[in-house]
N, C-alpha and C positions, 0 to 999 in steps of 0.2 A: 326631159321626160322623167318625171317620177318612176325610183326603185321600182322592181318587182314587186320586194320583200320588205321595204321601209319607207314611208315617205319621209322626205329630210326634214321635216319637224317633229316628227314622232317622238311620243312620250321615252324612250330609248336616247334619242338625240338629247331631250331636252334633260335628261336622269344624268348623262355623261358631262354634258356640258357645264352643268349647273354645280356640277363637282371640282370644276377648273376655276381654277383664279380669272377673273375679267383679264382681258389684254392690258397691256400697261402697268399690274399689278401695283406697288405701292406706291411708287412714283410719279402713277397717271392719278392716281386718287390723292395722293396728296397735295398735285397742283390742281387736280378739280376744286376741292375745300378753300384752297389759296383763292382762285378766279372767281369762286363762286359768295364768297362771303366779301371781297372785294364789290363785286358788281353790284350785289345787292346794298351794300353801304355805299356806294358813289351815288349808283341810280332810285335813291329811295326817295326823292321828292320825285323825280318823274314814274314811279312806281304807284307812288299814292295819287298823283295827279290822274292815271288812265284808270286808277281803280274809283274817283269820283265822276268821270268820264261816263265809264261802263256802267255804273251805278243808275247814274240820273237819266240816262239816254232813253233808257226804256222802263227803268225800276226793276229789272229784272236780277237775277243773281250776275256776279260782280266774276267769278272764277268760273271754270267747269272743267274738270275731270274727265278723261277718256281712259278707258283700258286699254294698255298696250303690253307687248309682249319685250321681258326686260331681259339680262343676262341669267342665260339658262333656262328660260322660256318661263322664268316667276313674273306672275302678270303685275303692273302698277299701277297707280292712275295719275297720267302725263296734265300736266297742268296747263293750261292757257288762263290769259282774259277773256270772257263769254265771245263769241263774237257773230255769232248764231239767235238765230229770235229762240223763246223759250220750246215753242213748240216746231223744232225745225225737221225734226224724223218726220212727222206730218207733211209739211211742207215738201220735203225731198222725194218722199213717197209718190205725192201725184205729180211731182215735176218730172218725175223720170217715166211715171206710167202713161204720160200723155207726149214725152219727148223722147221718141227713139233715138236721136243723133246724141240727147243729152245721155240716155240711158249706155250706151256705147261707150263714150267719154268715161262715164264713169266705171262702166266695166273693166274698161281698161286701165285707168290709172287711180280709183279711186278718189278722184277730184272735178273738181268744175269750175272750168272757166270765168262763167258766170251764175255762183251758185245764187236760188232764190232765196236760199235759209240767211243768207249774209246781212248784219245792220251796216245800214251810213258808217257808226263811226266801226264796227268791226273789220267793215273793206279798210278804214285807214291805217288801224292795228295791222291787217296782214297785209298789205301794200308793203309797210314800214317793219316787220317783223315784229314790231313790237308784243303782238299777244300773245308770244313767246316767252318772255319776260318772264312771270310764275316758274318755268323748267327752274330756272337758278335754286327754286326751294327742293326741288327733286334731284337735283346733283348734289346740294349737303344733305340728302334723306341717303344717300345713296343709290338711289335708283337711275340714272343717269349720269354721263361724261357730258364737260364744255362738249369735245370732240367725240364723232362717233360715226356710227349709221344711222337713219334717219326712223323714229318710233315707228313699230308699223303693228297692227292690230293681229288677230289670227288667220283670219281668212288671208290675208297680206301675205306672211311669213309662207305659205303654200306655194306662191309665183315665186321665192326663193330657189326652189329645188333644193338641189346638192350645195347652194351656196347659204341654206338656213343655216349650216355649221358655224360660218363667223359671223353672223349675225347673232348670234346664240353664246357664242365667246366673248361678245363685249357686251357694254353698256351704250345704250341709245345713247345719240347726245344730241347738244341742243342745237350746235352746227355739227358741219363734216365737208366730205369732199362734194358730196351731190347737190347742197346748198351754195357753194362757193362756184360751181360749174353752170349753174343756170336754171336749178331748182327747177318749175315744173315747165318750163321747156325741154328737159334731158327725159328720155325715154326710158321706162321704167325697167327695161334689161340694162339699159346702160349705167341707171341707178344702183339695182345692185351689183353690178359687175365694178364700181366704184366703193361700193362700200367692202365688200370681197377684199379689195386690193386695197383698202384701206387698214382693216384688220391683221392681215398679212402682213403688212407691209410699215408696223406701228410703228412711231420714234417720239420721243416728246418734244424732239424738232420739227418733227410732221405736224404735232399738233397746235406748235407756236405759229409756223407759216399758214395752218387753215386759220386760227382767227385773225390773225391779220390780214387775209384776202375776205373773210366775212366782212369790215368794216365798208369796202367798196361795193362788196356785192348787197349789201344792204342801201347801202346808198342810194345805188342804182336801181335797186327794188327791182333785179336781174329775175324773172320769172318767177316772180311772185304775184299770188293772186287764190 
């Protein structure tokens, strides 16, 4: 239950926090910079490969940008590869005014199973993680950690409560524990109650054993969708 007197995202929260150094301070940021210009130079022919993928699939735009809420509640715009038709706020609009079970679903987790906005080859990008790929440019902008909690918008940050504080102390990243746990079969208390205890609980050890359980849980495309 939200304060009385503040709710835990409030402008207050977000004034104080945004005054603290990210978690991990220079050491997490410096091996972000290391991981991050690494990945993007190993994986740059399969980079430009999904971005003539994306391209030709439908001619539509190639990127797309969302607003999320970054450390200290400064908003960014979280990268992906498109994976949405162009017009898919339309789309979702009457899918949800026509489907109460769907509209539920996404009440509660902000996701869908079986969303109708998704292309062909989009479901194969987030099957595969791959439309994730672009975050890499938002960890060398600064805007995001490899390791984190997981980007979440405004209205989002609200279902936080009292735990919007360490959400609000780090840097989103592009894995974390709630990806490595079973992504969107893990139930969204138990997501943050993971990213909570992730923030708390930072090492740059923590952050070498989350990507190397990302590599299986990617494989296994563990509750992705």
């Amino acid at each position: 239950m939200k304060s009385a007197t503040r709710s835990a995202s409030s402008p207050f929260l977000h004034t104080h926090t945004a005054a603290m150094s990210p978690v991990g301070g220079i050491p997490k940021r410096g091996f972000d910079i290391f991981m991050a210009l690494s990945a993007l130079l190993f994986l740059s022919p399969i980079f430009l490969m999904l971005m003539a993928l994306v391209k030709f699939s439908d001619g539509g735009r190639i990127f797309y940008g969302h607003s999320r809420v970054g450390h200290g509640g400064r908003p960014f715009r979280c990268l992906k590869f498109r994976t949405m038709r162009e017009d898919g706020d339309r789309i979702l609009k009457e899918y949800l005014e026509n489907n109460p079970s769907a509209y539920e679903e996404w009440r509660a987790a902000r996701k869908l199973q079986n969303d109708p906005r998704v292309t062909t080859v989009g479901g194969v990008l987030r099957k595969l993680s791959l439309d994730e790929l672009p975050q890499l440019i938002n960890i060398v902008r600064g805007e995001m950690s490899v390791v984190g909690p997981r980007p979440v918008v405004e209205d989002e940050l609200e279902l936080y409560d009292a735990a919007a504080q360490y959400y609000l102390r780090s840097r989103p990243g592009l894995t974390g524990l709630w990806q490595v746990s079973g992504r969107n079969d893990v139930s969204y208390e138990s997501r943050v109650a993971l990213d909570s205890h992730y923030v708390q609980n930072w090492s740059l050890m923590t952050d070498i054993k989350i990507i190397g359980l990302t590599v299986p849980a990617v494989c296994l495309s563990r509750g992705s969708y």
